[in-house]
C-alpha positions in Angstrom: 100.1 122.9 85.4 102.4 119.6 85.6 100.4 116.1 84.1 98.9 114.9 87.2 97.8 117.9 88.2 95.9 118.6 85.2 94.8 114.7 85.2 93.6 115.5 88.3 91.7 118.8 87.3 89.9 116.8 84.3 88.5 114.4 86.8 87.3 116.2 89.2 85.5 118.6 86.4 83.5 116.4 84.3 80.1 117.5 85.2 78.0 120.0 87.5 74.9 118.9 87.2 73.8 119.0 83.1 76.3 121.4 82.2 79.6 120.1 80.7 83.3 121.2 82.1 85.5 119.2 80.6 85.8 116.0 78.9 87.0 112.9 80.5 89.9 111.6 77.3 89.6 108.3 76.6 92.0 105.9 74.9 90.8 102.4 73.7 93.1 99.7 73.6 91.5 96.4 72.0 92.8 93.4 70.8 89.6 92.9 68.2 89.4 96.0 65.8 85.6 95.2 65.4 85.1 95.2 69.3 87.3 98.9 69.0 84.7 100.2 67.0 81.8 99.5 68.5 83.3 100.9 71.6 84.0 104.1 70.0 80.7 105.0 68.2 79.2 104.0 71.7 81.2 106.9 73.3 81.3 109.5 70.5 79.0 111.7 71.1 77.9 111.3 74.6 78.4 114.0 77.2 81.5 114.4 78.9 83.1 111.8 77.0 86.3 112.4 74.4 87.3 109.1 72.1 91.4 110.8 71.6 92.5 107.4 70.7 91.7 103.7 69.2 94.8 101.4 69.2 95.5 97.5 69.3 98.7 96.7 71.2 102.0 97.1 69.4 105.6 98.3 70.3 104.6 102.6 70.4 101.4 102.3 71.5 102.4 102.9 74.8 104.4 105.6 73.5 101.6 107.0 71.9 99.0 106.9 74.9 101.5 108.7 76.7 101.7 111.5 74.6 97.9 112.0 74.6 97.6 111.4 78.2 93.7 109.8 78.4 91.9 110.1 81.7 91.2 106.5 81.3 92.0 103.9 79.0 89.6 100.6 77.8 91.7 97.3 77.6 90.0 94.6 75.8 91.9 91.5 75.6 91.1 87.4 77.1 92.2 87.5 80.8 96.2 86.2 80.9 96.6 89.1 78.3 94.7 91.8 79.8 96.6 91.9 83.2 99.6 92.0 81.1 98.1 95.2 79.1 96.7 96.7 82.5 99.6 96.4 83.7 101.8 97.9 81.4 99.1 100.9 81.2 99.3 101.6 84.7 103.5 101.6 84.7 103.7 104.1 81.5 100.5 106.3 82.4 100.5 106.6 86.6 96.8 107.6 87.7 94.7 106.9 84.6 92.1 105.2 85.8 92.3 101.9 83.8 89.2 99.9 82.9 89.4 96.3 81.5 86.2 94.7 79.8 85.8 90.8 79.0 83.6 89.7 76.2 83.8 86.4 77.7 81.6 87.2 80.8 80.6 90.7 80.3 82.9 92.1 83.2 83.5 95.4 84.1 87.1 95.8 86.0 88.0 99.4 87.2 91.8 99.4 88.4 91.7 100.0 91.0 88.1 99.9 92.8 85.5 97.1 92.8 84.7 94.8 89.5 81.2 95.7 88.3 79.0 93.1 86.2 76.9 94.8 83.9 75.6 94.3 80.0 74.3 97.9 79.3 76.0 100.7 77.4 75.2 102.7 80.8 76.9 100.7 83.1 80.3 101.1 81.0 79.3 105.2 80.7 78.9 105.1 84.4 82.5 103.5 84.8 84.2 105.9 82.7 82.5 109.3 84.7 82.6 107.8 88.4 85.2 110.4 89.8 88.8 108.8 91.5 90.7 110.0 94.2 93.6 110.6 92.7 95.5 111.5 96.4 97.0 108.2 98.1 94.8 107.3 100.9 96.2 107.7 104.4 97.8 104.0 105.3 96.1 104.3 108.7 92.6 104.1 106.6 93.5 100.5 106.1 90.8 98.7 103.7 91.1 94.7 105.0 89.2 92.0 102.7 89.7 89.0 104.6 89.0 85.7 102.7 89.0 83.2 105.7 87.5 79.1 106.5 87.2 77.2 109.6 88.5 77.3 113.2 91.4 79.0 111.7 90.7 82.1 109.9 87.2 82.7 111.9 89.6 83.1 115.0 92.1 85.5 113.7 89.0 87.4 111.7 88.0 88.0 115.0 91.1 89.1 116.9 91.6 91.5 114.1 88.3 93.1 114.7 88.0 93.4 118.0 91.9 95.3 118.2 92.1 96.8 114.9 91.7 100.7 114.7 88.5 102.6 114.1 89.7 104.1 111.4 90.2 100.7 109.6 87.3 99.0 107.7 87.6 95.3 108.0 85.3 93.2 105.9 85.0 89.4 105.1 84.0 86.1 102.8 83.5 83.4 104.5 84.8 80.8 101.9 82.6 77.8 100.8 83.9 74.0 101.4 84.1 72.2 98.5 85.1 75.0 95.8 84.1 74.0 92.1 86.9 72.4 90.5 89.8 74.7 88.7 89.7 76.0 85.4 93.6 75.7 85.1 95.9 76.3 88.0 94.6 79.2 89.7 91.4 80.2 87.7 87.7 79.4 89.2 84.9 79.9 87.5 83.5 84.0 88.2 80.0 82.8 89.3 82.1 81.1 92.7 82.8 84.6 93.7 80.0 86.8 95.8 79.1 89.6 92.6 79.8 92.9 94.7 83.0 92.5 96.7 83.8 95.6 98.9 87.1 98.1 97.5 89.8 96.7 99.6 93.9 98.4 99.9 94.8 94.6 101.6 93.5 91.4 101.3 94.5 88.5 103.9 94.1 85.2 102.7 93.4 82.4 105.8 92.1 79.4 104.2 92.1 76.1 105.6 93.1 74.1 101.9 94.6 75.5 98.8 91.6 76.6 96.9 91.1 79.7 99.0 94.7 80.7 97.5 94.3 80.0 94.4 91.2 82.6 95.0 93.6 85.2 95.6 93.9 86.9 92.2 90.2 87.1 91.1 89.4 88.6 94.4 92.8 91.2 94.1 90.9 92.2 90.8 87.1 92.2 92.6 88.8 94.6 95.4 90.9 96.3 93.4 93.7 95.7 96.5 97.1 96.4 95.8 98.6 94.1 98.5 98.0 90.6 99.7 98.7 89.0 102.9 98.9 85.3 102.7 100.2 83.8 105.8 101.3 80.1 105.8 100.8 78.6 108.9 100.7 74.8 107.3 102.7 74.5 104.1 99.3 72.0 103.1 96.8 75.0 103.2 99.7 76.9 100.7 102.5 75.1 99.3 105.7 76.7 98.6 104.7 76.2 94.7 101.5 78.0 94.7 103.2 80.8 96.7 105.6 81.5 93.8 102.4 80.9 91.4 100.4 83.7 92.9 103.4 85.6 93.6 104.6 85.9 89.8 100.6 86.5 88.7 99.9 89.4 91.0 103.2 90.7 90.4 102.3 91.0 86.6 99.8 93.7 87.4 101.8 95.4 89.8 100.1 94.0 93.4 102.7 93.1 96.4 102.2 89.8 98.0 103.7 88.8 101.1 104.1 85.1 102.5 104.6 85.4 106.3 105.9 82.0 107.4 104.7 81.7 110.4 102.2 85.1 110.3 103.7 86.1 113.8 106.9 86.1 111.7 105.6 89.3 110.2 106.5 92.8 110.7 106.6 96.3 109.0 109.2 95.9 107.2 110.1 91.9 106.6 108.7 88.7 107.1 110.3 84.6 108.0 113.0 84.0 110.0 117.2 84.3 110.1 118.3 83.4 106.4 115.0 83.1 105.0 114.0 86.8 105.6 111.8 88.7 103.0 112.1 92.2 103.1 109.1 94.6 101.3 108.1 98.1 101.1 104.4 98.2 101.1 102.7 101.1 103.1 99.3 98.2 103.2 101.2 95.8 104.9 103.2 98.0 107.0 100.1 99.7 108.5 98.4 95.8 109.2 101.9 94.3 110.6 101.8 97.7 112.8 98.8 95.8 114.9 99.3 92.5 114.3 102.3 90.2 113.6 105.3 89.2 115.4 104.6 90.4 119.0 105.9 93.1 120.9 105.1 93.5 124.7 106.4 96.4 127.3 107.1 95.0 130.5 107.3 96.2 134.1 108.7 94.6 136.1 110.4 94.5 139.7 113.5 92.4 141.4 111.4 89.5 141.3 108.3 90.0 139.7 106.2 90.9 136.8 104.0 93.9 137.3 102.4 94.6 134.1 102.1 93.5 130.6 101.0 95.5 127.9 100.8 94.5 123.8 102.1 96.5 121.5 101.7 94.5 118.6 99.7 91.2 118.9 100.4 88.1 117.4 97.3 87.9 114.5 95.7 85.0 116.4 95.9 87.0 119.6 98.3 84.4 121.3 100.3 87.4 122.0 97.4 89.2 124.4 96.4 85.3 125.9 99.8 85.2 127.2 100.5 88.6 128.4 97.3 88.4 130.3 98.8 85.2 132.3 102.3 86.9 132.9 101.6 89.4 135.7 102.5 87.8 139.0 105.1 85.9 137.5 108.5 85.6 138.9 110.6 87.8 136.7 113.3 84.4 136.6 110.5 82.2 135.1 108.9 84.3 132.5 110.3 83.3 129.8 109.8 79.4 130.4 106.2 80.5 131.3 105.7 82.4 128.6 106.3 79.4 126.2 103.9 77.4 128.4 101.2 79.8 128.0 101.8 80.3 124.3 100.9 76.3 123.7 98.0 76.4 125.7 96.3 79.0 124.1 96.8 76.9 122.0 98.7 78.4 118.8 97.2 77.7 115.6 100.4 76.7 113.5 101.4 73.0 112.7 103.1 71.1 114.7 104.7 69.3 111.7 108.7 69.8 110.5 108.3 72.4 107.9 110.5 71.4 104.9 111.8 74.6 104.0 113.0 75.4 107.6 113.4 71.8 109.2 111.8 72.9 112.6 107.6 72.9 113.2 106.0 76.3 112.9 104.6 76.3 116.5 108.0 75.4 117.8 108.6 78.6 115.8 106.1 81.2 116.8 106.3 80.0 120.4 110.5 81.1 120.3 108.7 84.7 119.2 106.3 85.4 121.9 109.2 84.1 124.3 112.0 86.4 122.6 109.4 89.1 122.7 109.7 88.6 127.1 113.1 87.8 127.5 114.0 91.3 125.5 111.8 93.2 128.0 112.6 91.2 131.2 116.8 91.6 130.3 117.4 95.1 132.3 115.3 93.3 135.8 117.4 90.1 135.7 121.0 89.6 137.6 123.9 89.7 135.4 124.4 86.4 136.3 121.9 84.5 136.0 121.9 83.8 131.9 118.8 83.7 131.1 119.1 86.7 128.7 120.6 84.3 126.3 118.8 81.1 127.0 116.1 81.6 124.0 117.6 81.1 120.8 117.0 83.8 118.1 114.3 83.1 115.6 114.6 86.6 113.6 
C-alpha cells in the first residue's frame, strides 16, 4: 500500500462506534516547548489518538515528519509564522490534515475546512477525529464564498445565483460599512468576522473600498478556500499595491489569487488584456470563469438579420445576457455598434475613469469585449466587403 493510500485507510478507520481501528498519528509542531507538552499529555491516552512526534521548527524537522508520516500535524506558532509553518507542512506532507492553534485568541484552523472557535480540550479532540475527504472534489461542485458591498457586488451576487449550476453551492457576507480600523496592513481584528463561515473551494471578493480586500486572507483561512477571485473593476476599491500584498500573503500558504482587470477580462485559463495577460492553472477558477467572465454568445443569424442569441458564458454582472436579449431583430450590419450601445445602458458597472496601469477606462474596456464577443459570431453572415469584421479593435 503506497503513502496516500494508507493515509487514506487510517482516516477513514478511526472508529466504529466504541471500538478502536486504528490510530489517527499525530505530529506536534510548536514554537513554545511548554505549550508542546501540554498538548501532548492532553492527547496521550485518549482513544484513537497516537502522539508519534513533538518537535519545534528547525532545518530536519520537516525531514523528520516525513519519515513518520502523521495523519495530522498541530502548528503552534503567532499568526505571520504559522502560515509560513502550514505552509511548508502541507508542501512536504500532501494530505495531512493540518491544524493550526493560536494562543492569542483560542482559534481552531483546520486546513483546509472551516476555522472553529473553541476553548475545550473536546473541541481540539473533535478536530483531530473529524474524517477528510482525501479525493479532490469534482471542480463542477464549486464551493463560492462571496464577500460583497453595495450596488456593486449585491448585483453580481445575484447574477451568479440565478445562472450558476445546481451543483454549485453559492453562499455570501454581506460586508459591514465602516470596518474597524486595521491592525497592520491587512489584519482586522477576528471578532469583525461572522464566527462560522461556510467551507468554501473559491472565494470572490466584490467590495466597494479596500477594507473588504484586505479581508481576503482571514476569510481564505475561515473557508479553508484554496482560490480567490478578486476582480478590480475600480483600481480605488483594490489598488495595484494591495493586489501584490494579498497576492504574496496567500501565496505563502499555497492559495491562487487571481486579479481580473476588468472581471469580464476573465476566462479559464487567463485574465487582463493584450500585454498585461495573466495566465493560471486553477481547476476553482476555471470551473467559475466557465459561467461567468469574458462573454461568449452563439449567434444566428441570416443575410440581414439577427435571429437568435444565446450566452454561453455571461459577463459576471450579467451585461452579457442584457445585451443579447436586445440583439435579435437587429440588422446583422449594425450589431456590433448596437451591441456597444446596449452594453452602456445596462449600464456596466466598471469605472469610467483612465486606468493607470492600461491608460484607457475599464468600461471603454469591457464594452470592446461584449462587442468582440458579436463581431466574432456575426463574421461568416457579413459581405466580404463590407469591413466590419475588423472595425473592433482587439482587447485580448
Amino acid at each position: 500500500m503506497d503513502y496516500h493510500s494508507q493515509r487514506e485507510y487510517n482516516c477513514v478507520s478511526l472508529l466504529t462506534g466504541s471500538q478502536l481501528m486504528h490510530p489517527t498519528r499525530v505530529f506536534i509542531l510548536a514554537s513554545r516547548p511548554l505549550f508542546a507538552q501540554g498538548v501532548e499529555s492532553l492527547l496521550s491516552g485518549q482513544p484513537g489518538i497516537e502522539v508519534i512526534g513533538v518537535a519545534a521548527f528547525a532545518p530536519d524537522t520537516l525531514a523528520r515528519m516525513q519519515i513518520a508520516a502523521p495523519d495530522v500535524v498541530i502548528v503552534e506558532a503567532k499568526c505571520e509564522e504559522q502560515s509560513f509553518l502550514v505552509a511548508q507542512v502541507l508542501e512536504s506532507i500532501p494530505g495531512a490534515k493540518v491544524i493550526g492553534l493560536s494562543l492569542e485568541d483560542n482559534r481552531i484552523h483546520t486546513y483546509y475546512q472551516r476555522m472553529k472557535r473553541g476553548r475545550r480540550v473536546e473541541d481540539l479532540l473533535e478536530t483531530i477525529r473529524e474524517p477528510v475527504d482525501w479525493h479532490s472534489r469534482s471542480p463542477e461542485e464549486l464551493r463560492l464564498f462571496v464577500l460583497f458591498q453595495g450596488r456593486y457586488g449585491q448585483r453580481i451576487l445575484e447574477n451568479i445565483r440565478r445562472f450558476a449550476p445546481e451543483a454549485w453551492t453559492v453562499d455570501a457576507w454581506r460586508v459591514p460599512s465602516p470596518l474597524p480600523l486595521v491592525v497592520d496592513g491587512l489584519t482586522f481584528p477576528p471578532e469583525v468576522l461572522p464566527t462560522d463561515l461556510p467551507a468554501a473551494d473559491l472565494v470572490l471578493s466584490l467590495g466597494e473600498n479596500v477594507d473588504v480586500a484586505r479581508l481576503v486572507p482571514a476569510v481564505v483561512e475561515c473557508t479553508g478556500a484554496r482560490a480567490v477571485i478578486a476582480p478590480v473593476d475600480n483600481v480605488a476599491w483594490l489598488p495595484d499595491s494591495l493586489g501584490r500584498q494579498l497576492h504574496t500573503q496567500l501565496a505563502e500558504i499555497g492559495v491562487t489569487t487571481v486579479f481580473p482587470k476588468p472581471f469580464c477580462s476573465l476566462t479559464e485559463q487567463s485574465y487582463n488584456v493584450r500585454q498585461h495577460k495573466v495566465s493560471f492553472d486553477e481547476p476553482a477558477i476555471g470551473e467559475f470563469a466557465h459561467y461567468f467572465g469574458c462573454p461568449v454568445f452563439r449567434i444566428d443569424c441570416d443575410d440581414q438579420w439577427i435571429i437568435e442569441v444565446n450566452v454561453e458564458r455571461d459577463t459576471p454582472c450579467g451585461c452579457a445576457r442584457a445585451v443579447a436579449d436586445q440583439l435579435v431583430g437587429v440588422d446583422v450590419q449594425e450589431s456590433v455598434a448596437q451591441a456597444g450601445l446596449f452594453h452602456h445602458r445596462y449600464p456596466c458597472l466598471a469605472t469610467q475613469c483612465v486606468d493607470p496601469g492600461l491608460g484607457e477606462s475599464l468600461i471603454g474596456i469591457s464594452g470592446g469585449f461584449v462587442q468582440q464577443a458579436v463581431q466574432i459570431e456575426i463574421a461568416p453572415c457579413l459581405p466580404q466587403t463590407t469591413g466590419q469584421v475588423s472595425s473592433v479593435a482587439s482587447v485580448e
